[in-house]
C-alpha positions as CSV (number, residue, x, y, z in Angstrom):
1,X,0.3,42.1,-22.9
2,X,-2.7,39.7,-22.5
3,X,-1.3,36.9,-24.6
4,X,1.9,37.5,-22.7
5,X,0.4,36.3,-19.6
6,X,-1.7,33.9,-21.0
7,X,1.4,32.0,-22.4
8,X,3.2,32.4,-18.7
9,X,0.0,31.2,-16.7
10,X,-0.3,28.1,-19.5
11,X,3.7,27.3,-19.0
12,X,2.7,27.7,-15.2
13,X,-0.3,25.4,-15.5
14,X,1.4,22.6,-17.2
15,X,4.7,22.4,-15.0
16,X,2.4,22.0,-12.5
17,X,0.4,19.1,-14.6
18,X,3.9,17.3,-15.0
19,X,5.1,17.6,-11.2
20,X,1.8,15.9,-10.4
21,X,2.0,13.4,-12.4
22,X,5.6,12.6,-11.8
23,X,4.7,12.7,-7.7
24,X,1.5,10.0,-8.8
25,X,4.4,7.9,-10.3
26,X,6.4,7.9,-7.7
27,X,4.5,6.9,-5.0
28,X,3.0,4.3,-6.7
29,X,7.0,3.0,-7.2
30,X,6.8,3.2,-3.8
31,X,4.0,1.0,-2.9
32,X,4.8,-1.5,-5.2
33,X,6.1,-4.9,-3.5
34,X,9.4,-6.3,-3.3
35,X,10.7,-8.8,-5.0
36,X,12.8,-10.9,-3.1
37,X,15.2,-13.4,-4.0
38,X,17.1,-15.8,-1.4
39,X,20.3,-17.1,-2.6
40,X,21.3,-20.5,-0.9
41,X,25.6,-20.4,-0.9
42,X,28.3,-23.0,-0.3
43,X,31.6,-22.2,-2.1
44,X,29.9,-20.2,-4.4
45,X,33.2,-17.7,-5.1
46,X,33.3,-18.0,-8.6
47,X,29.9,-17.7,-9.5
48,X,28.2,-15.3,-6.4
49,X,29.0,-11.7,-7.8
50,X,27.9,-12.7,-11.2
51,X,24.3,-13.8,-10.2
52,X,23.8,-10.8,-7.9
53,X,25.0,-7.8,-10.4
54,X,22.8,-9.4,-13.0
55,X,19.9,-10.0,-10.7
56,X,20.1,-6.1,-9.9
57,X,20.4,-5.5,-13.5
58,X,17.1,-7.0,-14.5
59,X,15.0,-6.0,-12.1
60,X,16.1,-2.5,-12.5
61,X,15.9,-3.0,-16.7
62,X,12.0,-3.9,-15.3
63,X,11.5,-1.4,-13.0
64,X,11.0,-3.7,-9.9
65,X,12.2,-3.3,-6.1
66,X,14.1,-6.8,-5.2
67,X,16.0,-7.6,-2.0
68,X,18.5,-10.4,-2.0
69,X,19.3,-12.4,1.2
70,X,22.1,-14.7,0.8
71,X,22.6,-17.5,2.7
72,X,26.0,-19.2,3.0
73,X,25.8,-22.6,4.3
74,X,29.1,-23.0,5.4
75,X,31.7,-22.1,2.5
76,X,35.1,-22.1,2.9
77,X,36.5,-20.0,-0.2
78,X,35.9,-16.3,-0.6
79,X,32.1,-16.2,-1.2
80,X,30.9,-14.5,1.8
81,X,33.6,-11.8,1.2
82,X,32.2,-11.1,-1.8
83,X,29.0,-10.8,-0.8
84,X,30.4,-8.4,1.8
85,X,31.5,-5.9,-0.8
86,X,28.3,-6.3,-2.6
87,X,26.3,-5.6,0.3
88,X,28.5,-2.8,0.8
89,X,27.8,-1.4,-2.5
90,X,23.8,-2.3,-2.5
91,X,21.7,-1.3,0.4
92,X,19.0,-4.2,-0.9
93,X,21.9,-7.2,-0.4
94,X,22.0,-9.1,3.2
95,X,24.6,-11.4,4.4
96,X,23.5,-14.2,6.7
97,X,26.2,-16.2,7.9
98,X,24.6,-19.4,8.4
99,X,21.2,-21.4,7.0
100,X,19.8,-21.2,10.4
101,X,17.3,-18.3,10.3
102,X,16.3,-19.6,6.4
103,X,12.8,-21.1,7.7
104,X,12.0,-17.9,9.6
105,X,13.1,-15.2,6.8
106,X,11.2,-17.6,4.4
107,X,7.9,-17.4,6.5
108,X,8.2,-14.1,7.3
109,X,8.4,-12.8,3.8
110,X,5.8,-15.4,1.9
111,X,3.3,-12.7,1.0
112,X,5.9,-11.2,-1.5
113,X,7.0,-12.5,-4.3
114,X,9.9,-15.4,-3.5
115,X,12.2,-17.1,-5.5
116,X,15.0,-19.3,-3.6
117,X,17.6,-20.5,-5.9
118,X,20.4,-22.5,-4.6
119,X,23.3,-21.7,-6.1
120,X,25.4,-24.2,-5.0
121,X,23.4,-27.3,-6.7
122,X,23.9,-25.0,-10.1
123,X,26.5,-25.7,-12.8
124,X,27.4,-22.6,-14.3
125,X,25.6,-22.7,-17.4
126,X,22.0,-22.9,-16.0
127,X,18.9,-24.1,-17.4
128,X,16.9,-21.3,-17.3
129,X,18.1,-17.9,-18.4
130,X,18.3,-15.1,-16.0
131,X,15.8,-13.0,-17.4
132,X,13.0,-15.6,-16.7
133,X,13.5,-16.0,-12.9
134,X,11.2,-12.2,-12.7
């Protein structure tokens, strides 16, 4: 009967071991910064989606929270509709209609980590692959 209980109290005692560390995890995933990348558009249709999926991709592959704010600078194909559904589908995507507010958003988020690209002034084989912009 004694070992009985000793093996329930032990099976007790380390659930409880692996729900704390498991809540220590978590809320330090929780105060980790953002990441935030700012995508600069203009009839960016056939590139846009691309860019953002795989964005998402690596920074969840490396564990990281990242916000994207694109910013369309006036396009006149189907880039901000796509970035419409995206935004639909990701809570951490924002649609800005116009450049305007760039400077502001920009200054207001300059402690975190930034990276602007502008997508527009990109041919479609960049430079620098995608897993080095985190």
């Amino acid at each position: 009967m004694i070992p009985g209980l000793l093996m329930i109290v032990g099976a007790y005692a380390i659930c409880a071991a692996v729900i704390h560390v498991l809540h220590a995890c978590s809320r330090r995933r929780k105060e980790r910064e953002t990441y935030q990348l700012v995508v600069i558009t203009r009839d960016s249709a056939a590139k846009i989606e691309w860019y953002l999926y795989s964005y998402l991709f690596v920074s969840w592959l490396r564990g990281r929270q990242t916000a994207i704010a694109v910013f369309d600078d006036g396009s006149k194909d189907d880039t901000a509709a796509i970035v419409r559904k995206v935004e639909l589908e990701r809570p951490n995507v924002k649609l800005y209609e116009s450049t305007e507010g760039l400077d502001r958003f920009l200054e207001e988020h300059e402690s975190q980590p930034l990276l602007v690209l502008h997508l527009y002034r990109m041919d479609l084989s960049p430079k620098r692959p995608l897993h080095q912009w985190l």
